[in-house]
N, C-alpha and C positions, 0 to 999 in steps of 0.2 A: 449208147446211153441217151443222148440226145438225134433227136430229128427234127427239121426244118423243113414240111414239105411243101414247094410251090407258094411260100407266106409272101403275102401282101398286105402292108400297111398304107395306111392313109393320115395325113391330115386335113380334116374339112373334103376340100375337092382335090387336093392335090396329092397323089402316088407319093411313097417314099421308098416301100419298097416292092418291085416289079417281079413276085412270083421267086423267089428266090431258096433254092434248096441246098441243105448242108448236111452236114452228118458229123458226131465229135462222140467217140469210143472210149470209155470208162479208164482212165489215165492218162490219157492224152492232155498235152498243153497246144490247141492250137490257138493260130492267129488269125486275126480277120483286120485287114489293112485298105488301106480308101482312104482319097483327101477327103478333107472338109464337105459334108453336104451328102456323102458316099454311103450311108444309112447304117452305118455302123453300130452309133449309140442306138437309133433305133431300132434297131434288130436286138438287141442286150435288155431293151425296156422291154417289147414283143416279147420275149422268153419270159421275163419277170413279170408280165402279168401290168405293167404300166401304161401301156396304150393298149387299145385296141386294133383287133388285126379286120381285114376286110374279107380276106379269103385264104383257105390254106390248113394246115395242122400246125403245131409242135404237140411232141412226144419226148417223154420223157422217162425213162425204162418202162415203155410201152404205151404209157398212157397221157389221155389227151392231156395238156396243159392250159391250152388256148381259153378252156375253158372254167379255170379257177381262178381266185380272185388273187392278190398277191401274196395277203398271207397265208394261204393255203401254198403255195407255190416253195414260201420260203420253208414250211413245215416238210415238202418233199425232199427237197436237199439241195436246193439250190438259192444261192445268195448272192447278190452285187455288193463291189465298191464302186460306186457313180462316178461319174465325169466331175470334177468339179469338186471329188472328196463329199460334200453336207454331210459334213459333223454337225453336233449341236454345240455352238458353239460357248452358250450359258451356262453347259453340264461340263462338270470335270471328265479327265482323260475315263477314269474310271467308270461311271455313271452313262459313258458315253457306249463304251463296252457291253455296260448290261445288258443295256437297250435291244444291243445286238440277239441277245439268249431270250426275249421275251415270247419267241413262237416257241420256247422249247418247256411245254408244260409237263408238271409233275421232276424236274430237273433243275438241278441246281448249276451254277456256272460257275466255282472255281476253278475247277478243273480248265475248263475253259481260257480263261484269263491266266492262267498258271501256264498255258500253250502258248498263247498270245506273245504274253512278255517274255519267255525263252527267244522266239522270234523278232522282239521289237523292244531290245533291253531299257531305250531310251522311255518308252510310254511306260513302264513300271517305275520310271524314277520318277516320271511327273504325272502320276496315276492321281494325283488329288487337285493338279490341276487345268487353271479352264482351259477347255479346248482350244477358244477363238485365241488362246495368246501362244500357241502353238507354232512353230516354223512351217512351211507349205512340204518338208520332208515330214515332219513330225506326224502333221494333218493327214499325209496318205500313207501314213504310217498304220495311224489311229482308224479311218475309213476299211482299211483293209482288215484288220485285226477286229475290228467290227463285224465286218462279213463273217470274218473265221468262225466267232461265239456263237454260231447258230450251229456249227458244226456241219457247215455242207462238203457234200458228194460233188454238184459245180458249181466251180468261181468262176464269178463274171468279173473282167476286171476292165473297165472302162476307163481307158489315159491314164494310165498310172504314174508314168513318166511325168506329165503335164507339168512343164513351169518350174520343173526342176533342173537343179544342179547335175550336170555331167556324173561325177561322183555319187549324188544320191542315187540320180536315175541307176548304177551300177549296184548298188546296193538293194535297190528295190527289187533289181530283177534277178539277183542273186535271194533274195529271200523267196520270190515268185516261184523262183525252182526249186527251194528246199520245200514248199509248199505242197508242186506236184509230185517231188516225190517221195510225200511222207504217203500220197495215196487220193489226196486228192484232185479231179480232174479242173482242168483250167481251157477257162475260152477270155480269152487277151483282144483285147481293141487297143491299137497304137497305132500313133499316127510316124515314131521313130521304127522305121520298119525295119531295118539292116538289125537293128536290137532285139527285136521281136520277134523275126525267122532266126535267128541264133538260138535263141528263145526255148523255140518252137518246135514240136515232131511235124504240123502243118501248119497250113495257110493257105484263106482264101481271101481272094479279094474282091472289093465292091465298088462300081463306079457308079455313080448316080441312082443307086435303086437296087442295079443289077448286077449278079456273079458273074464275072468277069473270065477268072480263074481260079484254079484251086489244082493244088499238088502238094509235093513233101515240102517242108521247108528249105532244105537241103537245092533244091530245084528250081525252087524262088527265086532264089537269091543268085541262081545262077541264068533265070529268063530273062533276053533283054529289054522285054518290054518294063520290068519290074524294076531293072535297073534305071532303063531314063525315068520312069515316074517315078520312083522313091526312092532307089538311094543314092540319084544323084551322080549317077558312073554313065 
């Protein structure tokens, strides 16, 4: 479904990512794992059309992407939740949702939001109110349920974990899963890695730029280099 071939990103004069190829198969949830600095986020913005790349392709059931602008990108079928959630956070829970469906012209978004809040019963209860006084569960609650109303083929989900509660984080990623397999495909950036190759059918990882490794998750989790970097065994 997706290709990453030999992508290189920049910012200004400095490399972020050094040539880096991937590949993520129509249902699949893989992961893509790196500390801090490890180009992760940028590689999720690279796809969406958010930076600019220096060399390289993405492809996307075939066709280039590198090349379209973001709204075009999210009209193909693929959608982010950001690092960081940005919700709006002056716009009600609901309002924040629409926003979500506004590439999907000639269509309407109940149906949508009717998805949504089966998945995120709490944002239908507080569907009228403001975002910004929302819990940091609730917020990447709403960030993600955002992504969904566009109706994409692939999520990008960027620290979804982030700054959460044990519990929530267990909940989030239990909705992550009911996610892929209602059908659609998922590419996961976490920096809770032992959570995210459980996760995960794969994973690859990135150190400073570059692909590192990549295999089944299942494999990850049992490499020992994967162990002393991430999860701490």
């Amino acid at each position: 479904m997706l290709e990453l071939a030999d992508l290189k990103v920049a910012y200004g004069g400095v490399e972020a990512l050094h040539g880096i190829t991937l590949r993520v198969a129509e249902g699949e949830l893989v992961a893509i794992l790196g500390a801090n600095g490890a180009g992760k986020s940028t590689t999720l913005m690279a796809i969406s059309g958010l930076v600019p790349i220096r060399s390289g392709e993405i492809r996307f059931k075939g066709e280039r992407l590198d090349t379209l602008k973001s709204h075009e990108i999210v009209r193909r079928g693929i959608t982010q939740a950001p690092e960081g959630r940005r919700i709006f956070g002056p716009m009600t829970v609901e309002e924040n949702l629409k926003l979500g469906a506004f590439t999907r012209k000639g269509s309407s978004s109940p149906g949508s939001m009717r998805k949504v809040f089966a998945l995120f019963p709490r944002l239908e209860e507080r569907r009228r109110q403001m975002a910004g006084t929302l819990s940091g569960g609730e917020q990447q609650m709403l960030a993600i349920g955002r992504a969904l109303m566009a109706e994409p083929k692939l999520l990008l989900l960027d620290e979804p974990g982030l700054g959460l509660a044990p519990l929530l984080v267990k909940s989030i990623f239990e909705t992550i899963k009911s996610i892929n397999e209602s059908g659609v495909t998922v590419m996961l950036v976490e920096q809770n890695a032992r959570a995210a190759l459980k996760l995960a059918t794969r994973g690859y990882v990135l150190d400073v730029g570059h692909l590192v490794l990549e295999d089944t998750a299942e494999k990850l989790l049992d490499n020992p280099r994967v162990k002393d970097a991430y999860l701490g065994a």
